[in-house]
C-alpha positions as CSV (number, residue, x, y, z in Angstrom):
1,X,30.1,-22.0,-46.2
2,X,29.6,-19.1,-43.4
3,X,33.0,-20.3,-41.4
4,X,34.9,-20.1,-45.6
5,X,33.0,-16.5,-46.0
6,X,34.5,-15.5,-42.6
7,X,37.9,-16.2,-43.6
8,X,38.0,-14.2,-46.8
9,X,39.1,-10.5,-45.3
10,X,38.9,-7.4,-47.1
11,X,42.8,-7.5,-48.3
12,X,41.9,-11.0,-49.7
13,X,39.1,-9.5,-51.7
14,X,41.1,-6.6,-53.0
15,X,43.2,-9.1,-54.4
16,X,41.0,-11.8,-55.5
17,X,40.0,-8.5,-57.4
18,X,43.0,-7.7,-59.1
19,X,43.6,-10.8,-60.2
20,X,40.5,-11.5,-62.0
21,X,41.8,-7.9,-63.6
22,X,45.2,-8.9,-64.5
23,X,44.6,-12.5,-65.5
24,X,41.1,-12.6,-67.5
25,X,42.7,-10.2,-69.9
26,X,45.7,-12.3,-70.3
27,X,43.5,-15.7,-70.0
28,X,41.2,-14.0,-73.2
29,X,44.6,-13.3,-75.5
30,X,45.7,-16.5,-74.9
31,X,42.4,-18.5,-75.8
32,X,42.1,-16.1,-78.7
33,X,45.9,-17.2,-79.8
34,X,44.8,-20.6,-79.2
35,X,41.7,-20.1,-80.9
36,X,43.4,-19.2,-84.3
37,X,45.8,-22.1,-83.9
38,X,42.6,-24.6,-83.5
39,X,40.8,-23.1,-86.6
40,X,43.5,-23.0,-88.8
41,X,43.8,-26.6,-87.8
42,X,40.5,-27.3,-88.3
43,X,40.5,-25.8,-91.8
44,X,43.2,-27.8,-93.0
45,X,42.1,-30.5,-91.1
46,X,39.2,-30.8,-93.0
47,X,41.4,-30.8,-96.6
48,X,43.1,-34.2,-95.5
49,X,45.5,-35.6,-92.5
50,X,48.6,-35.0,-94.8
51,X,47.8,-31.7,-95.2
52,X,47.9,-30.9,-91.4
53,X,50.3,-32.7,-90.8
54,X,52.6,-30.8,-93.2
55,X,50.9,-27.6,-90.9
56,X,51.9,-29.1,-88.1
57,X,55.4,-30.4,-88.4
58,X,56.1,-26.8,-90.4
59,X,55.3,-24.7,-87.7
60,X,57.5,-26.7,-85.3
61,X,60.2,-24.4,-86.3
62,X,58.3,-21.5,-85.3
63,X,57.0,-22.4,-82.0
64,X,60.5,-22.9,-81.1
65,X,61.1,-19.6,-81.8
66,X,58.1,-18.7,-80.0
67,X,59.5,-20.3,-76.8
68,X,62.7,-18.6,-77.5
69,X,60.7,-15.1,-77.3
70,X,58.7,-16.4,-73.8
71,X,61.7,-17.8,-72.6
72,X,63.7,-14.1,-72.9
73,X,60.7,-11.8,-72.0
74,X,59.8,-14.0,-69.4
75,X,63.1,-13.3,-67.8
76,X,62.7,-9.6,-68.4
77,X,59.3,-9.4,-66.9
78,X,61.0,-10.3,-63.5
79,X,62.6,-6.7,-63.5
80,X,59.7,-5.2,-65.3
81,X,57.3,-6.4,-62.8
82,X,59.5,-4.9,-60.2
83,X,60.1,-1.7,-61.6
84,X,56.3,-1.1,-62.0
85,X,56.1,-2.2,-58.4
86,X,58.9,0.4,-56.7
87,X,57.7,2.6,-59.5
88,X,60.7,3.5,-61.9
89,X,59.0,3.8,-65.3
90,X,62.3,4.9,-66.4
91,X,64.0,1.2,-65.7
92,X,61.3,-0.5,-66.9
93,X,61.6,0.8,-70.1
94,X,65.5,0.4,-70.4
95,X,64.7,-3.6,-69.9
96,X,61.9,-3.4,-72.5
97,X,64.9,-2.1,-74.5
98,X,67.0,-4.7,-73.8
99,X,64.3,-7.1,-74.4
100,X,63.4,-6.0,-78.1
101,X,67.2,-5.8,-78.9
102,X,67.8,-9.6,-77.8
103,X,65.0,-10.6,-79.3
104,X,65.3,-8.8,-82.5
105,X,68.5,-10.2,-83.0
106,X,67.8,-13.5,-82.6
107,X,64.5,-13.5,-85.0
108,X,66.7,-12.0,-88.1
109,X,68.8,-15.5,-87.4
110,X,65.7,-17.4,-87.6
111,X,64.3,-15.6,-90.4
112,X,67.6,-15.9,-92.6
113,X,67.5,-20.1,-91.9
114,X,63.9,-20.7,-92.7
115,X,63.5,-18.2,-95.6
116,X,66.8,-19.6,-97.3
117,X,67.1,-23.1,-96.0
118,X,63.3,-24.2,-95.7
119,X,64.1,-27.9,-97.0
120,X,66.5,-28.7,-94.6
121,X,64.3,-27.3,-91.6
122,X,61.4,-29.6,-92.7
123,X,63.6,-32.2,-92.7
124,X,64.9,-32.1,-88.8
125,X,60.9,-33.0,-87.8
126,X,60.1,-35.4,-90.6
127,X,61.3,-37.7,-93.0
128,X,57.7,-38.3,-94.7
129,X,58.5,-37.2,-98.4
130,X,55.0,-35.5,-99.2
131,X,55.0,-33.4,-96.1
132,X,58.1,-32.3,-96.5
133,X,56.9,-31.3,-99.9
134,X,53.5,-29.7,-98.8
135,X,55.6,-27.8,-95.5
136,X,58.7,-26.5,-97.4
137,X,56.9,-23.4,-98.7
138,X,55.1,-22.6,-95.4
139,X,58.5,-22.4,-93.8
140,X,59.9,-20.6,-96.4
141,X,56.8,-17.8,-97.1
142,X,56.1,-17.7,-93.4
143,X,59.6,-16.9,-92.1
144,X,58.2,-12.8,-91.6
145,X,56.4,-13.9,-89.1
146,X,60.4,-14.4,-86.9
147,X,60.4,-10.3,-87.5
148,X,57.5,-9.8,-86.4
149,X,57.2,-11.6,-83.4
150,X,60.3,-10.4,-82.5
151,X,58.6,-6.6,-81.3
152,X,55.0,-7.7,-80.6
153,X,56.4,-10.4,-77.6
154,X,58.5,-7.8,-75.6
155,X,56.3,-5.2,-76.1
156,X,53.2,-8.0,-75.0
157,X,55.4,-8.1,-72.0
158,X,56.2,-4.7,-71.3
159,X,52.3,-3.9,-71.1
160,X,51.7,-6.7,-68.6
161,X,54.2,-5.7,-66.2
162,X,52.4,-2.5,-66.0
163,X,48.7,-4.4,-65.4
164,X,47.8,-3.2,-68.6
165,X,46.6,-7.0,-69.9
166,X,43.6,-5.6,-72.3
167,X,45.7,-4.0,-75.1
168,X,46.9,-7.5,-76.0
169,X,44.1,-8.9,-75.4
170,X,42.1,-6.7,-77.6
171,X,45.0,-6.8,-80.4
172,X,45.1,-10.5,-80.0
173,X,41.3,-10.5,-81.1
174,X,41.6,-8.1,-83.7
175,X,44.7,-10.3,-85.5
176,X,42.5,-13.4,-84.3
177,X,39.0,-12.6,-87.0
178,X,41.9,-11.1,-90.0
179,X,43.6,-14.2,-89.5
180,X,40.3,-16.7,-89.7
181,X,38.8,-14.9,-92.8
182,X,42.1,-14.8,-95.0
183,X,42.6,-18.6,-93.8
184,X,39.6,-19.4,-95.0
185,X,39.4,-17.3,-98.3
186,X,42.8,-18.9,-99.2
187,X,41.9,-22.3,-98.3
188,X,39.2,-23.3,-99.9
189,X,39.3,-20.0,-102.6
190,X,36.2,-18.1,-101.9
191,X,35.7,-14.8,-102.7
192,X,37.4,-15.4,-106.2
193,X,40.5,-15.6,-104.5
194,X,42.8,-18.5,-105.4
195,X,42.1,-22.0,-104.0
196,X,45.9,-22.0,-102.1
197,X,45.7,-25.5,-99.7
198,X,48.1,-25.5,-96.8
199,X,49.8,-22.0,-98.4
200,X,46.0,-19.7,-97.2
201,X,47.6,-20.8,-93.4
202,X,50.2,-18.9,-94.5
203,X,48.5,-16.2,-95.9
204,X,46.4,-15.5,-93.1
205,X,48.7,-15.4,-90.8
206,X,51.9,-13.4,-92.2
207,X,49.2,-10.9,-93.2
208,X,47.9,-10.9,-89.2
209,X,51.1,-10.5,-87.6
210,X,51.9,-7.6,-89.7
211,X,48.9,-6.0,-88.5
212,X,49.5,-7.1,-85.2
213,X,52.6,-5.3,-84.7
214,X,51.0,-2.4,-86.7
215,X,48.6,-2.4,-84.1
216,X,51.1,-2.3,-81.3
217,X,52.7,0.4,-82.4
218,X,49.4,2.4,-82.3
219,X,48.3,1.9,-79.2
220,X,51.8,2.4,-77.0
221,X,53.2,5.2,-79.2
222,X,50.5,7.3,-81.2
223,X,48.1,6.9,-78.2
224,X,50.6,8.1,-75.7
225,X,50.5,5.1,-73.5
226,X,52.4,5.2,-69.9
227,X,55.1,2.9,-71.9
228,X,55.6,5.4,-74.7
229,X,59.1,7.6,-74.5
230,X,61.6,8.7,-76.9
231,X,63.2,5.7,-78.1
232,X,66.3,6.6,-77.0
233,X,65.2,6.0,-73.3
234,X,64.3,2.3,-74.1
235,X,68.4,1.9,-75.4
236,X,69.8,4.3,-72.9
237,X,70.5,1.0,-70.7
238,X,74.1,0.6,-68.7
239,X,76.1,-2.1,-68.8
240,X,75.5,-2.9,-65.2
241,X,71.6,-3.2,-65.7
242,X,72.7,-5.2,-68.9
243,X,74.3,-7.7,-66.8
244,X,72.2,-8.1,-64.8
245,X,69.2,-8.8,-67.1
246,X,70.7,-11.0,-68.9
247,X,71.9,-13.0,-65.6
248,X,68.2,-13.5,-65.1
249,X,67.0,-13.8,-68.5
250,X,69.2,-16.6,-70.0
251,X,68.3,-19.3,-67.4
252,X,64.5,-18.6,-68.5
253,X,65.4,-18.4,-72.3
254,X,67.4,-21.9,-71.8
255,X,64.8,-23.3,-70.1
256,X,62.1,-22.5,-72.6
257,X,63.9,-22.9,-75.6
258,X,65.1,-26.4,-74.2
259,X,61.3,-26.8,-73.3
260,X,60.3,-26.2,-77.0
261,X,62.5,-27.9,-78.3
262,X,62.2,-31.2,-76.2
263,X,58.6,-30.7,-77.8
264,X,59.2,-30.3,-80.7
265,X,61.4,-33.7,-81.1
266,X,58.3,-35.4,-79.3
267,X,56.4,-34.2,-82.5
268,X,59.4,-35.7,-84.5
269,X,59.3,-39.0,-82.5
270,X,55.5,-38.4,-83.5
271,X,56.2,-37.6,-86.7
272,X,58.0,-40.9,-87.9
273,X,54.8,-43.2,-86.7
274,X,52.9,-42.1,-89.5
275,X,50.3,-39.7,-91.1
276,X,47.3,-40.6,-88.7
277,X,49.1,-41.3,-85.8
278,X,50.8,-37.4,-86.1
279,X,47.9,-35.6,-87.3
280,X,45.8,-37.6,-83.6
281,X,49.3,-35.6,-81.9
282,X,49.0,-32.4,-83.4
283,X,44.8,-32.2,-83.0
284,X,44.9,-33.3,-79.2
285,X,47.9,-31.2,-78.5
286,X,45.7,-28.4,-79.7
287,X,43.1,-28.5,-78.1
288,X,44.8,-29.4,-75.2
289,X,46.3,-26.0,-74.9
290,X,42.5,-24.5,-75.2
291,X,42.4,-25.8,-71.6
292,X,45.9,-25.1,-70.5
293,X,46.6,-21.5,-71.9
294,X,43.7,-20.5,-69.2
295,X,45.6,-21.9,-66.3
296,X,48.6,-20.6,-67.2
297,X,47.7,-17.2,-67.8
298,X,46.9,-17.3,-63.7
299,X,50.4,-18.3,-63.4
300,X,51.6,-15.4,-65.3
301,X,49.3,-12.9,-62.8
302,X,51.0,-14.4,-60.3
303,X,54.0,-12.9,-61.7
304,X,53.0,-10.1,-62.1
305,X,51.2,-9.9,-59.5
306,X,54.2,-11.1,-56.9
307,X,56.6,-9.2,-58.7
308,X,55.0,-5.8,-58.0
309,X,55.1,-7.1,-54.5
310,X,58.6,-7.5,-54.2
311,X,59.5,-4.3,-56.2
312,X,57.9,-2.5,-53.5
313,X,59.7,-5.0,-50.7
314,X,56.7,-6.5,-49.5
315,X,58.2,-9.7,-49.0
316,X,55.6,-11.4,-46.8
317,X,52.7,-9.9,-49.3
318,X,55.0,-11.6,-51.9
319,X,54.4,-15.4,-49.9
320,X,50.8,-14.6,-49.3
321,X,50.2,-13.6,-52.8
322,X,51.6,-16.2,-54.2
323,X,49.9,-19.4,-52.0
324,X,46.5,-17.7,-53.0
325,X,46.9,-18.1,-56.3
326,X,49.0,-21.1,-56.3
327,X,45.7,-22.3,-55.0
328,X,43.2,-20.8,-57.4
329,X,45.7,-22.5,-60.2
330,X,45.2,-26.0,-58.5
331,X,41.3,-25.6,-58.6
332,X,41.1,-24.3,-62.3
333,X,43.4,-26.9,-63.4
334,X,41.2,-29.8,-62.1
335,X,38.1,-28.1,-63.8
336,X,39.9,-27.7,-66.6
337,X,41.2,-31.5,-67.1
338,X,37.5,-32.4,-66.0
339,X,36.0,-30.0,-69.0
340,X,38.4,-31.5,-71.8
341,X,37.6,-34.9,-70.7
342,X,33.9,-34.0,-71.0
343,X,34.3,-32.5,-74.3
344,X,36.8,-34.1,-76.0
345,X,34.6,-36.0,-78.3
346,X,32.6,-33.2,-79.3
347,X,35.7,-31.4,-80.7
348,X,37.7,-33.9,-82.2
349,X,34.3,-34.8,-84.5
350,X,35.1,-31.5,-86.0
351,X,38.1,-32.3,-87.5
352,X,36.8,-34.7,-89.9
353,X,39.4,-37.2,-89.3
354,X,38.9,-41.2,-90.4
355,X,37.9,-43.5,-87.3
356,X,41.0,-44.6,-86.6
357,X,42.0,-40.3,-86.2
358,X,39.5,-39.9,-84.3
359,X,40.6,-43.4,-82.3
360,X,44.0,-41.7,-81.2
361,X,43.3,-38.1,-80.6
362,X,40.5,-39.3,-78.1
363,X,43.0,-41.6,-76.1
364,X,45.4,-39.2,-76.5
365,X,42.8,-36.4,-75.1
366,X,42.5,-38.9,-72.0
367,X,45.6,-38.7,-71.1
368,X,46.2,-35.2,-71.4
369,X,43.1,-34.5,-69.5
370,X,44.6,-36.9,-66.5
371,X,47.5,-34.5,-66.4
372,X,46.1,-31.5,-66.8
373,X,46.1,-30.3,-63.3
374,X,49.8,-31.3,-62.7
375,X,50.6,-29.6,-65.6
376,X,49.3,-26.1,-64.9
377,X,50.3,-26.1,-61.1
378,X,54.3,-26.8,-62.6
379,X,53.6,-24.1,-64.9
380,X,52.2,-21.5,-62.2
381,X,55.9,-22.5,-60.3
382,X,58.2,-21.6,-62.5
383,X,56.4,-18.8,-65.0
384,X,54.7,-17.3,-62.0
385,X,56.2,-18.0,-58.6
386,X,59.9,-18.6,-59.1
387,X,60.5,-16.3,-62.1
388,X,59.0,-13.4,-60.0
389,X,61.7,-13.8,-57.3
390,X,64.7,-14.2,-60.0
391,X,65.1,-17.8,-58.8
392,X,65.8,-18.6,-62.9
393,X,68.3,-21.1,-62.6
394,X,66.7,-23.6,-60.1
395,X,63.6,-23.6,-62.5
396,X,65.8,-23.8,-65.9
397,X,67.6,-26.8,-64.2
398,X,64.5,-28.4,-63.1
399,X,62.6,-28.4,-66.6
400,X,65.6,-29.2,-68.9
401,X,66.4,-32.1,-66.5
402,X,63.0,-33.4,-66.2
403,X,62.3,-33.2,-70.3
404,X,66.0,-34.0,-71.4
405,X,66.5,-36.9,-69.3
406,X,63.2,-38.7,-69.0
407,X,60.7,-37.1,-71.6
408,X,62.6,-37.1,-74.7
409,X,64.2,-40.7,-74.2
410,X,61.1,-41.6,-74.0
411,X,59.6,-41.0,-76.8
412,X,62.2,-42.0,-78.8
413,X,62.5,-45.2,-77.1
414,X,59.0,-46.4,-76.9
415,X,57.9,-44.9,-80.1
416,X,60.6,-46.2,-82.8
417,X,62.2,-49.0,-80.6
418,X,58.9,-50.2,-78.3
419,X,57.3,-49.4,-81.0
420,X,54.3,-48.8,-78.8
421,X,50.9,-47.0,-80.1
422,X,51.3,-43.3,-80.0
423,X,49.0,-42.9,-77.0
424,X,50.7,-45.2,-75.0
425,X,53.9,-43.2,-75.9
426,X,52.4,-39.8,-74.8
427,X,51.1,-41.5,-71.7
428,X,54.6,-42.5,-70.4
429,X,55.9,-39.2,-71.1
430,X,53.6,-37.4,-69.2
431,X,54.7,-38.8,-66.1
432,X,58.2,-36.1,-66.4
433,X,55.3,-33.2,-64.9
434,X,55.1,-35.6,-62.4
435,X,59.0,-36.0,-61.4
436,X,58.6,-31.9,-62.0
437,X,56.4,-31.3,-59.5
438,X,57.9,-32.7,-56.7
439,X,61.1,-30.4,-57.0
440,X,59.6,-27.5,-57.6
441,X,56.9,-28.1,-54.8
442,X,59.7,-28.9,-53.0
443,X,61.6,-25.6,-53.3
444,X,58.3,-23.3,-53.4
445,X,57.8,-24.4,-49.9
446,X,61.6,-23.1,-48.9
447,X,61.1,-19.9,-49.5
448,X,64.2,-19.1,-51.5
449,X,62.7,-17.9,-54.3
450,X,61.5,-14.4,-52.2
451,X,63.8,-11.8,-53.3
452,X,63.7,-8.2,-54.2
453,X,66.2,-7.6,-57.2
454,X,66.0,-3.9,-58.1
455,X,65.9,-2.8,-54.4
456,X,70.2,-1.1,-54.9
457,X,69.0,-0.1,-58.9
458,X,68.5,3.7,-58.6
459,X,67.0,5.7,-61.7
């Protein structure tokens, strides 16, 4: 334990430092978001399996979108990161420009499909008549939430390239409690309010995310944050910087959305089993993510973190950087697949699903707990390491390959052909973070990825 002590300098401090600064902040906000996906899950849960599984499969539209969002601003960061590092404020903010625009634009599409053609969405992830019946409205009523999300995210991004990862975080909690008391005033009617079912989800969390961006808009604009500027400057943006945003930004938007939406045909795979088996997919996958969304927000530090680095050409600080916390990823990620194993059957008895529920979600838990660590070291790759050198394209064609080519076969194939219980199915699948993580390892350890891309981008 002395000779480990002895090898810790005062530089490895420093940054062992900043990174519990940058990433608990980020690892709080995304337990909280988490959180208020696992208690509106719960609260439905507890009204019947059809009933979250109409939740479930009708918000498979919106986490699409979501990854959409993180795909985009997770391109954008790249050069926000870098900015803050060489210390052009002015930049930064022409990207966060560019960022909302993009986004914006792309969440009015969203919102004109779901709130006009709910149905027909519904139908893409299920063919089960009564939750298509139950999820129709909650497409429909919850569409807002597209406009919304579309300014919260890149702003949510813009903060964290600048370090400043507690403004979420404390927004995130804020929208978190509003969200679980309408949810469950709606639910169950309480209060005197009307007893609403499956429609208090929606309630409760339109009426957050309009708070949510209320909230934003506070705290970077009437509180004068380092962020805040005319908006002109955010839309004062060249062509050139335009460019070359986007050059960067699409690879990470394909690979996300690609990502999201490989998932979400899992869940339709999923989906066509049955009630039971669906509603074990959508509980596990849940609380799954409890224990993921920590990890990853060390990969997004890393980001961050290596970004700043290479704004201010510190390559070598860039490598160093990043292998520390490549290694802090790996040990979290066993602790956490060791914790949801441990725990697994605690939560699931919340859920109040019948034995045969319960059955799946814990097999399916056991899996996901074996992966865990596999998992969160592919994410720390290509959210933190390989995005924060620009090396997009490697990483989008690595992720679309891995889920296009082997995941989603798979589940398709075992599950309506094999016809193979649905935690034998996930099982199977699993094994594309394997094939992941050998080519990313693979091209972490050449290096390429180091590059400074705003070094020749004067103000």
């Amino acid at each position: 334990m002395k000779r480990l002590t002895e090898r810790i300098t005062p530089e490895d401090k420093a940054l062992y430092r900043k990174i519990f600064r940058v990433a608990t902040p980020i690892a709080l906000q995304s337990l909280i978001s988490t959180a208020l996906s696992l208690v509106d899950n719960l609260l439905i849960g507890n009204v019947g399996e059809t009933e979250l599984a109409a939740v479930g499969l009708s918000t498979q539209i919106f986490f699409i979108f979501w990854m959409v969002l993180f795909g985009w601003t997770g391109g954008t960061i790249t050069y926000m990161a870098q900015f803050f590092g060489k210390g052009d404020m002015k930049n930064l903010r022409r990207v966060a420009g560019i960022s909302t625009t993009v986004c914006f634009s792309v969440g009015v599409l969203f919102f004109v499909a779901c709130a006009f053609f709910p149905g027909q969405v519904m139908r893409i992830f299920t063919n089960i008549p009564e939750v298509i019946e139950l999820g129709t409205p909650l497409v429909r009523y919850g569409s807002a939430i597209f406009l919304t999300w579309s300014i919260t995210v890149p702003l949510t991004a813009a903060l964290k390239s600048t370090q400043q990862t507690k403004i979420p975080m404390l927004i995130s909690g804020i929208s978190l409690g509003v969200n679980t008391f309408l949810t469950l005033i709606f639910i169950y009617g309480f209060l005197g309010m009307p007893r609403l079912g499956v429609m208090g989800v929606c309630v409760g969390i339109v009426t957050s995310r309009c708070l949510e961006l209320t909230l934003y808009i506070i705290f970077i604009f009437a509180r004068r944050n380092i962020l805040a500027a005319p908006l002109r400057e955010f839309f004062s943006w060249d062509r050139g910087l335009f460019i070359r945003v986007v050059k960067n930004a699409v690879p990470t938007t394909v690979d996300e959305t690609m990502w999201g939406i490989g998932v979400a045909l899992y869940n339709a795979a999923f989906g066509r089993l049955g009630v039971t088996e669906f509603a074990a997919c959508q509980a596990g996958y849940t609380i799954m993510n409890i224990f993921v969304v920590a990890c990853f927000s060390i990969g997004e530090a890393l980001l961050i973190l290596v970004g700043e680095r290479l704004g201010a050409d510190d390559l070598d600080g860039a490598r160093r950087t990043a292998s520390k916390i490549l290694f802090i990823v790996f040990i979290v990620g066993l602790c956490a697949g060791g914790l949801l194993f441990s725990t697994s059957r605690f939560i699931v008895l919340l859920f109040g699903f019948t034995p045969l529920g319960v059955h799946y979600t814990l097999l399916i838990l056991t899996v996901y707990s074996i992966f865990l660590v596999v998992k969160v070291v592919n994410g720390a790759y290509i959210v933190g390491a390989l995005r924060a050198g620009g090396d997009t394209r490697f990483a989008m064609v690595t992720e679309v390959c891995t889920v296009w080519l082997f995941g989603v076969p798979c589940a398709f194939f075992f599950a309506l052909y094999v016809q193979l219980p649905v935690y034998f199915v996930i099982l199977i699948v699993q094994f594309e973070e394997v094939i992941k993580f050998l080519i990313l390892n693979r091209r972490y350890r050449s290096g390429k990825w180091v590059r400074d891309l705003v070094k020749d981008i004067g103000e």
